[in-house]
RODO-2510 file (C-alpha; in nm, 4 decimals, decimal comma):
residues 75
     n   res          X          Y          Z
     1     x     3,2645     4,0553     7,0944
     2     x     3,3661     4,4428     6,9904
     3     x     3,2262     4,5585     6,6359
     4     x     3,5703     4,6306     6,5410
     5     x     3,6617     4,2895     6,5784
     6     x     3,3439     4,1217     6,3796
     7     x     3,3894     4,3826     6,1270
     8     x     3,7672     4,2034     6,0243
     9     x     3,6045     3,8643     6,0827
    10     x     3,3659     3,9268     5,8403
    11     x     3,6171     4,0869     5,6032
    12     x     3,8679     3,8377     5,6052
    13     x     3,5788     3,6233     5,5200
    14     x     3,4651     3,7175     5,2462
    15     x     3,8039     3,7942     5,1110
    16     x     3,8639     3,4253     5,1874
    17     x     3,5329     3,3626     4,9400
    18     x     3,6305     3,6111     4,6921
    19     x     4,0034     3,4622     4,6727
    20     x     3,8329     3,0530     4,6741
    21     x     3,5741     3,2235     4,3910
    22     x     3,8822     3,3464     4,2017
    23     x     4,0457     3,0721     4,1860
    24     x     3,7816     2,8304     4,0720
    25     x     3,6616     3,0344     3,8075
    26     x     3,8026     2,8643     3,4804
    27     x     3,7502     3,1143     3,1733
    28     x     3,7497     2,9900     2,7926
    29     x     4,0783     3,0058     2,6632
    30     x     4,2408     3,1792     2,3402
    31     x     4,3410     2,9044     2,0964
    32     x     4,3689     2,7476     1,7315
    33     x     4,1194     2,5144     1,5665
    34     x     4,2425     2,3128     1,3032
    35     x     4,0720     2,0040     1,1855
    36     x     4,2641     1,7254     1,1870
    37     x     4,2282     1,4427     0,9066
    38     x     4,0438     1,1363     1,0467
    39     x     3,9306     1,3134     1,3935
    40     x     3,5485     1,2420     1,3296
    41     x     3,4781     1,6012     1,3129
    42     x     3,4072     1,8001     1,0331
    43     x     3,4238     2,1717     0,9375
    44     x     3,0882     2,1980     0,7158
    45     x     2,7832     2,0291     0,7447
    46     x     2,7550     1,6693     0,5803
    47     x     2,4040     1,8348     0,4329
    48     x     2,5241     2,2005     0,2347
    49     x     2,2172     2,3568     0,1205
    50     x     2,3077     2,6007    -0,1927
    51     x     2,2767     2,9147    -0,1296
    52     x     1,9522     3,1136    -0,2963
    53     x     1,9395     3,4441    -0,3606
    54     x     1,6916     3,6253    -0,1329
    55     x     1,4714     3,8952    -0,2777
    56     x     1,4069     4,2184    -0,0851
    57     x     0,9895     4,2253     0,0624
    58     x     0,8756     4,5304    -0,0978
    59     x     0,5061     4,4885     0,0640
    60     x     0,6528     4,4458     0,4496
    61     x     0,8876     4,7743     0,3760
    62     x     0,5787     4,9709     0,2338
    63     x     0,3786     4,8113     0,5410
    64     x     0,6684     4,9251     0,7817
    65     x     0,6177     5,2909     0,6105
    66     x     0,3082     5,3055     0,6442
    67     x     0,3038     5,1988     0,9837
    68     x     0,5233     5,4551     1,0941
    69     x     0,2828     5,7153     0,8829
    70     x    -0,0049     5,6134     1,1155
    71     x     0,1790     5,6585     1,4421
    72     x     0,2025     6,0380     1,3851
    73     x    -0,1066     6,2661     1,5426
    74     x    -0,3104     6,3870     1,2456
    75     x    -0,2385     6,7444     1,1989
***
């Protein structure tokens, strides 16, 4: 068999796959959720924890600084 002629075997080949991969690959599709009344599905959790105000670390962002103090060489 001449090169020229396993060289467009092979091409048409894996055309073929790339077409057959093409056209089984299903992506996600763009659309609405709305929540129906009655659908057994809800939007929230049953369980809503209320929401507590978090306080800033002041140690771990003086630890951080310092940290990044140490990595210079001493001069």
């Amino acid at each position: 068999m001449k090169l020229e002629i396993a060289r467009g075997l092979f091409l048409v080949g894996a055309l073929g796959i790339a077409a057959l991969a093409l056209a089984a690959w299903e992506q996600p599709r763009t659309q609405v959720l709305s929540a129906v009344q009655g659908s057994g599905q809800c939007l929230l959790p049953r369980v809503a924890k209320a929401s507590v105000a978090v306080k800033p670390d002041h140690d771990l962002l003086l630890f951080m600084f310092g940290m990044s103090q140490g990595m210079r060489p001493q001069s």
